[in-house]
C-alpha positions in Angstrom: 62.9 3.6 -153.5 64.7 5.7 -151.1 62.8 7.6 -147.9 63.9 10.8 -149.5 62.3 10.6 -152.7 58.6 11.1 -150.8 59.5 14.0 -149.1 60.3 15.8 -152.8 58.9 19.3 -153.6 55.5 18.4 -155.9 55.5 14.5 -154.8 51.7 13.7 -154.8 51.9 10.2 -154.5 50.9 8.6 -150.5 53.4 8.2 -147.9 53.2 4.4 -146.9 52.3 5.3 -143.4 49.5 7.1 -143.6 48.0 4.7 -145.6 48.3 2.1 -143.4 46.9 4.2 -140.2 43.9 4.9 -143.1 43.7 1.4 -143.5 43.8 0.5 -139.4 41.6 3.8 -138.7 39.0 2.3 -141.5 39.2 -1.5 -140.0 38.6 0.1 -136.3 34.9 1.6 -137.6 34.1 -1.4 -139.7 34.7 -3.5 -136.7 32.8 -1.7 -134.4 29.7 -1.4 -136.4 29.6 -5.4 -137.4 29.7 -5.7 -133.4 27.1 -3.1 -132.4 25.0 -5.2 -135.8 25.9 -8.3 -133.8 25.2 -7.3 -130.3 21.6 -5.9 -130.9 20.4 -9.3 -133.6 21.9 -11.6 -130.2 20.5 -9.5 -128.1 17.1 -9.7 -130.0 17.5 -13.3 -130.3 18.2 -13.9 -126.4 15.4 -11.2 -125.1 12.6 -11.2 -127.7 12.7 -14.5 -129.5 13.8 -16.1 -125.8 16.5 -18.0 -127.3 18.8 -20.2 -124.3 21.7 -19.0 -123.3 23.1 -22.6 -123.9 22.1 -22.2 -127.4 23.5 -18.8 -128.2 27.0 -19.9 -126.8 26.8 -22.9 -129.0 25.9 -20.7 -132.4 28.6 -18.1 -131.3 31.1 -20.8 -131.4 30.0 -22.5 -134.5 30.4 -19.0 -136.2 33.5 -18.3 -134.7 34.6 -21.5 -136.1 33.5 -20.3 -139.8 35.2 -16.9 -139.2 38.3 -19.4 -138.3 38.1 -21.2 -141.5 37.5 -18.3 -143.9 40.5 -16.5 -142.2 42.5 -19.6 -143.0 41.8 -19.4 -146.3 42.3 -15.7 -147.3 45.2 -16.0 -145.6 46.3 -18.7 -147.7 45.3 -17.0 -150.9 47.2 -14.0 -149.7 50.5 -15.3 -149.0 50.3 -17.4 -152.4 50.0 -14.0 -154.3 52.9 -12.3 -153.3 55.6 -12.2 -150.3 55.8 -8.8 -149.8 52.0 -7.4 -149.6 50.5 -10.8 -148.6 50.9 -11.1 -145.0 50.0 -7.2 -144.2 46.9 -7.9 -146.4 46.0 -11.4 -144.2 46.1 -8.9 -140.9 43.9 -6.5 -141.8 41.1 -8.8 -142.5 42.3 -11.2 -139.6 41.3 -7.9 -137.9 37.9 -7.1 -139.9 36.5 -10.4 -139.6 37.1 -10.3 -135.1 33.6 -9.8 -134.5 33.0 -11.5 -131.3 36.7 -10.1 -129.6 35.6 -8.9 -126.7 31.8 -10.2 -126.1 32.9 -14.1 -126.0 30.9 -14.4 -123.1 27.2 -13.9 -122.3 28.2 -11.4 -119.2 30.8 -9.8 -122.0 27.9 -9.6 -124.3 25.7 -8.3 -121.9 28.0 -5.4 -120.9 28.4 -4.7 -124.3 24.9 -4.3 -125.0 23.8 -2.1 -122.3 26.5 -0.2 -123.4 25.3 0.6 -126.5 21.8 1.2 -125.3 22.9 3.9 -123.0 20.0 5.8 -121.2 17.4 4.2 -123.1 18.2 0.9 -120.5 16.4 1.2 -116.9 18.0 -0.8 -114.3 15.6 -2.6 -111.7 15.9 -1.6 -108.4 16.0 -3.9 -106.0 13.8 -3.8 -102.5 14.0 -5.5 -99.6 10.6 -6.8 -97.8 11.8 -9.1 -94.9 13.1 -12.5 -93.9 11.1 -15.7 -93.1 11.9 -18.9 -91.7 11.9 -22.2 -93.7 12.3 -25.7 -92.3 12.1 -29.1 -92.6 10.8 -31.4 -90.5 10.8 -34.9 -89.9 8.7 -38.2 -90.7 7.0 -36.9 -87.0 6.7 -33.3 -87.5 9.9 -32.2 -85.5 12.2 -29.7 -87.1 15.0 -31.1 -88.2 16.9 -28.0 -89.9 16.0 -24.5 -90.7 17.3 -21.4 -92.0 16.2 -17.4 -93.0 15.2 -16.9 -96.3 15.5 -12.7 -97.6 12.5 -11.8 -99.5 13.5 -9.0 -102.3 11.0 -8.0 -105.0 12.5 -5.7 -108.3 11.0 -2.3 -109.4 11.6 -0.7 -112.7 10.8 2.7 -112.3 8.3 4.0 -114.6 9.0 8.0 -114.6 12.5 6.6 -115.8 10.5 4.5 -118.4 8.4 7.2 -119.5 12.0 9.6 -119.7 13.4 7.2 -122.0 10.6 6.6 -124.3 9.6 10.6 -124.9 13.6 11.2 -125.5 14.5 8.2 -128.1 11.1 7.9 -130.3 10.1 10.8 -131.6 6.8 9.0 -133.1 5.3 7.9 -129.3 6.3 11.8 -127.9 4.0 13.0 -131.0 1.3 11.4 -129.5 1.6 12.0 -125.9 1.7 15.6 -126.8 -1.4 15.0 -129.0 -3.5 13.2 -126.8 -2.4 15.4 -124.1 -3.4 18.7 -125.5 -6.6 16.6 -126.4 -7.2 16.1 -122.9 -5.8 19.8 -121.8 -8.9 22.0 -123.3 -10.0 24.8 -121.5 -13.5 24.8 -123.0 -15.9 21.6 -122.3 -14.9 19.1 -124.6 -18.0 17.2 -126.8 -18.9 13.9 -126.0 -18.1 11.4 -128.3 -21.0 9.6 -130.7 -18.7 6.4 -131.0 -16.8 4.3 -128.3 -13.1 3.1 -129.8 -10.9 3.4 -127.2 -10.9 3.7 -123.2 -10.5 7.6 -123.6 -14.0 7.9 -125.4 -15.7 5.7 -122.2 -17.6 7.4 -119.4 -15.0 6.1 -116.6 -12.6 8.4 -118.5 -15.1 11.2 -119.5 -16.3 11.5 -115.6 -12.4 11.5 -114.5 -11.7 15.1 -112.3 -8.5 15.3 -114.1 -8.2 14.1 -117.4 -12.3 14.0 -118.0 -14.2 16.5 -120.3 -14.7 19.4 -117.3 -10.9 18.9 -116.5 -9.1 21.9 -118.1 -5.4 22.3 -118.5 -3.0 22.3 -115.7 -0.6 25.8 -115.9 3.4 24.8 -116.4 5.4 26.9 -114.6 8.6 26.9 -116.2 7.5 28.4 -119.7 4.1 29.5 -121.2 2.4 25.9 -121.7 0.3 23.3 -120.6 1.5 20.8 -118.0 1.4 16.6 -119.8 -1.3 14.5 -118.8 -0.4 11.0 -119.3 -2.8 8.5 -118.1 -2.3 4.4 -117.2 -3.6 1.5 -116.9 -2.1 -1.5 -115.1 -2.4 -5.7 -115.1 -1.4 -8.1 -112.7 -0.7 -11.6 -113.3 1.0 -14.6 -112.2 3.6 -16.8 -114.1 4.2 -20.6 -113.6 8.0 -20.9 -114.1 8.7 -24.6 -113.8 6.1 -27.7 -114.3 2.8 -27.4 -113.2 1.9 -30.8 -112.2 6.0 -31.2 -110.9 7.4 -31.3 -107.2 8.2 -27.6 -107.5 4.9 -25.9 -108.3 4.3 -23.0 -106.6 7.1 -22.6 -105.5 8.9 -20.4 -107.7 5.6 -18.4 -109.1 6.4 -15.3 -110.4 3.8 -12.0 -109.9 4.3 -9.7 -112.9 2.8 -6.1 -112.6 2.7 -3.8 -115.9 1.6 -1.1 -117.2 0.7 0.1 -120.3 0.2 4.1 -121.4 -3.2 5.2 -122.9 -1.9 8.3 -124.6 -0.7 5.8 -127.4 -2.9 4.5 -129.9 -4.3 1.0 -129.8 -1.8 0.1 -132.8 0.8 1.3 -130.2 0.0 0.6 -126.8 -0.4 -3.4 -127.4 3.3 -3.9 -129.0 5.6 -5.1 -126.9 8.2 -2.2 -126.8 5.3 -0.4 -125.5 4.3 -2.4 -122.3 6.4 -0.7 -119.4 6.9 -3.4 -116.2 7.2 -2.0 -113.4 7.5 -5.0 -110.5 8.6 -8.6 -110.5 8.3 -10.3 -107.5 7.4 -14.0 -106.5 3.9 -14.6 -106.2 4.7 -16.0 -102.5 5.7 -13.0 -101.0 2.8 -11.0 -102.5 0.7 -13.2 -100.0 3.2 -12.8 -96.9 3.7 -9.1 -97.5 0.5 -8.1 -98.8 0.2 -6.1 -102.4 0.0 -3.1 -100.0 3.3 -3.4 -99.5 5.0 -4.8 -102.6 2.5 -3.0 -105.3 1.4 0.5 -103.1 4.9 0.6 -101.7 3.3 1.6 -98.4 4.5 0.4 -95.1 1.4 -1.3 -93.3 0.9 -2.7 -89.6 -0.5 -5.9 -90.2 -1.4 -5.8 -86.6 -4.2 -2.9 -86.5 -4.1 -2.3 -90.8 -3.1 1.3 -90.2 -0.4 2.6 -93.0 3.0 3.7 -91.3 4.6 5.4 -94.1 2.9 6.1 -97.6 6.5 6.4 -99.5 8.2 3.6 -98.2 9.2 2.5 -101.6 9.5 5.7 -103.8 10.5 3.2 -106.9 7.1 0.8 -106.6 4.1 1.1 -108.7 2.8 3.4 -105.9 5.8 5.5 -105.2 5.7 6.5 -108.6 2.2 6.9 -109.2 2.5 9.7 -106.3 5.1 11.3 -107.5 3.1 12.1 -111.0 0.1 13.2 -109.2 2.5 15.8 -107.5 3.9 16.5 -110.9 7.5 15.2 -112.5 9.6 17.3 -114.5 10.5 15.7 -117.7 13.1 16.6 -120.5 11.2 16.9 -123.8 11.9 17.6 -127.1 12.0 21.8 -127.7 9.5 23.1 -130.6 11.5 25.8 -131.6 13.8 25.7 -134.5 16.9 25.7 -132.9 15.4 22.1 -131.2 17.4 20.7 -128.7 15.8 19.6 -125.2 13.4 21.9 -123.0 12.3 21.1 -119.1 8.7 20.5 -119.1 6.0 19.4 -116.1 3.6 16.4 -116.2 0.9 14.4 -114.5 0.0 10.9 -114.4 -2.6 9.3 -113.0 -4.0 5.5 -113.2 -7.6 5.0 -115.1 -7.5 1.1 -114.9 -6.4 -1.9 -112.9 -6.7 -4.7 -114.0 -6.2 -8.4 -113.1 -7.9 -12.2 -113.9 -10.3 -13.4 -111.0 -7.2 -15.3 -108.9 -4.5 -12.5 -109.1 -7.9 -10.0 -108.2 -8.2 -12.0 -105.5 -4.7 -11.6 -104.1 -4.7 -7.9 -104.7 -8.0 -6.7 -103.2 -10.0 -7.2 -99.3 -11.8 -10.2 -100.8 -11.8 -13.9 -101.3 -9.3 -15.4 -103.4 -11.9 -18.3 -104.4 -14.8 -19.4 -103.6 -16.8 -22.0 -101.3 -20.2 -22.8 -100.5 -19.1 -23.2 -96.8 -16.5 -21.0 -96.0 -16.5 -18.4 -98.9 -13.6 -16.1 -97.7 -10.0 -17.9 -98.4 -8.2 -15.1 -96.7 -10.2 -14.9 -93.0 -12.3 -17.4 -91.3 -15.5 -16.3 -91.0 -17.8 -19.1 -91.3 -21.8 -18.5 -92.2 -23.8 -19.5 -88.8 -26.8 -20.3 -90.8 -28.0 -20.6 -94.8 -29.3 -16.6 -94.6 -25.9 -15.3 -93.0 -24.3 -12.8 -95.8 -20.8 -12.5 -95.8 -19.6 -8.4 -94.3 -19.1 -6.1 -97.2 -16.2 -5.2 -95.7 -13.0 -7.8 -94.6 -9.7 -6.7 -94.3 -7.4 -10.2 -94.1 -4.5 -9.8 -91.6 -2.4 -13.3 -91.7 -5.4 -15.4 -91.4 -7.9 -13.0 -89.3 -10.6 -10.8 -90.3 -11.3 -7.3 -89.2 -14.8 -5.6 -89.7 -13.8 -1.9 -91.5 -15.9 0.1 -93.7 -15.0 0.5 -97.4 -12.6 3.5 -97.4 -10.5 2.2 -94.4 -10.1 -1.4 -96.3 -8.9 0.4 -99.4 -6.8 2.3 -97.8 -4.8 -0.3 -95.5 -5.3 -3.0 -98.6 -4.6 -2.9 -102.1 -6.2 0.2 -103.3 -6.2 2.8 -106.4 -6.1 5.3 -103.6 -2.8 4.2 -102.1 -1.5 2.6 -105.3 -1.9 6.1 -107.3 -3.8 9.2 -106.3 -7.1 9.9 -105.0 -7.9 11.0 -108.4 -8.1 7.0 -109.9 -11.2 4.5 -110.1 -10.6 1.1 -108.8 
């Protein structure tokens, strides 16, 4: 059939071209939605399910190897049906069935994936806290070698967490706007006749700011009420090699998390719904202090006195501050036209909470406890049977200080320093 007998007044049949770019254009989108499919059930296996790497690399190329063999085959069939449509045919679904070109690798993968999550992905931010000297010495105590070790710790920024979550699910921002106009009433709220969640308990009731008495807070960039979100916060330590091994200790991990009480119960425990906020190992917590690494407040362990209050705008601290001044976050408009609308809120910290050894690390008291020497961070020894322990210890490196409450809170690891002055410890 000759070229000119397509371009014929009244011809309605399809020039061979333009089917084949329908046919490539078609193969293109199928392809890229079987490796977005892929990326997030791999991703999913790797991050929730805590699959190996190792073991992911060895199912990719098992089912690259089926992909191989079916491709073989339908190629085979192809060519056996006809010479002239049977190799065209063989590429195209050569082409359909490449679902792993271009994530063959776990750093291709991972690329991949944070592509496709786009905003809703918060990057840690990494901090630097110091350098310390590790050595080794000798059958006779000499040192033999040494070197400087860089202590970092990782913050995920929660206002950035917070961002993401009102601006992809629609079903948590409906209740952070409920609980928040809940907790925004002018007039004196009732008390409530039953106790089911830490909103109904007197620690939350008595709170100045998101208590019964507290009001609503004026936003200035449109008629409306300013967000009150409120937190709570766990600290705990993870083991990451063997216990009872050579290595224990050594590679301790502190975990600090937070989880947001304007969700329901239902919500809040689910996984998607716990927010961490710092990594760092559990040795450093004890060099640097949790005023440093958790407050982000720079501290003279010297004389205890705090240097600079935002030192570390991105820690647990740092951002804590920062919603007691007020954020501005980008919310979902209530007008019919929807969209996005600029809107001011508040956070503060209701609870802190941590197991008896990680409370020990974080606040001016022991980590344990003795019968003879009952602080494990100073030490101050009992001169007789009678002799109480001071009510207030601030431990420096090894020394004790005599301070009243307030001054320990504030150069230790406080709610005041860690949040507002507005939070309970």
């Amino acid at each position: 059939m000759c070229k000119a007998a397509y371009s014929a007044k009244g011809d309605r049949r399809v020039k061979q071209d333009s089917l084949c770019g329908g046919i490539e254009a078609r193969t293109a989108i199928f392809q890229s939605a079987m490796k977005q499919n892929l990326t997030d059930e791999l991703g999913r296996m790797r991050y929730e399910s805590l699959v190996s790497g190792s073991t992911m690399q060895q199912l990719k190329g098992q089912m690259r190897q089926w992909l191989q063999y079916t491709t073989d085959h339908i190629d085979q069939e192809l060519q056996l049906s006809g010479p002239n449509s049977g190799v065209a045919i063989a590429k195209m679904i050569q082409s359909s069935l490449a679902w792993f070109e271009g994530i063959e690798t776990e750093a291709t993968e991972a690329a991949h994936h944070r592509s496709l999550l786009g905003r809703t992905l918060i990057s840690p931010v990494e901090r630097r806290l110091g350098t310390h000297k590790v050595s080794v010495k000798d059958a006779e105590g000499q040192e033999y070698t040494s070197r400087i070790v860089k202590d970092y710790c990782y913050d995920i920024p929660l206002v950035q967490q917070i961002q993401a979550l009102i601006e992809y699910d629609s079903a948590a921002w409906d209740q952070i706007l409920r609980s928040s106009e809940a907790w925004s009433q002018d007039d004196v709220r009732p008390s409530p006749d039953v106790i089911a969640d830490i909103p109904d308990g007197k620690l939350f009731i008595e709170h100045p700011k998101l208590g019964m008495e507290s009001g609503s807070i004026h936003c200035e960039l449109h008629d409306s009420k300013r967000l009150k979100l409120a937190f709570m916060a766990y600290y705990d330590e993870v083991e990451t090699v063997n216990p009872l091994g050579v290595a224990r200790g050594l590679y301790s991990i502190g975990c600090c998390y937070v989880k947001l009480i304007n969700l329901p119960p239902h919500m809040r425990d689910r996984l998607e719904y716990i927010f961490p906020v710092t990594l760092t190992l559990n040795s450093d917590v004890k060099r640097y202090g949790p005023e440093n690494i958790i407050a982000g407040a720079q501290v003279d362990h010297e004389t205890g006195a705090v240097l600079d209050l935002d030192a570390a705008p991105y820690s647990l601290g740092g951002q804590m501050r920062q919603l007691d001044r007020g954020v501005e976050f980008s919310v979902r408009a209530a007008d019919a036209f929807g969209g996005y609308e600029k809107r001011n809120g508040h956070g503060w910290m209701v609870l802190f909470c941590a197991d008896f050894p990680a409370a020990g690390k974080l606040l001016p008291t022991s980590q344990s406890t003795s019968a003879t020497m009952p602080c494990r961070g100073c030490d101050w020894v009992p001169k007789d049977k009678k002799a109480k322990m001071p009510a207030s210890l601030l431990h420096v490196h090894g020394k004790w200080r005599r301070r009243t409450y307030k001054q320990a809170s504030v150069s230790s690891m406080c709610m005041h320093v860690v949040s507002s002055p507005y939070s309970y410890a």
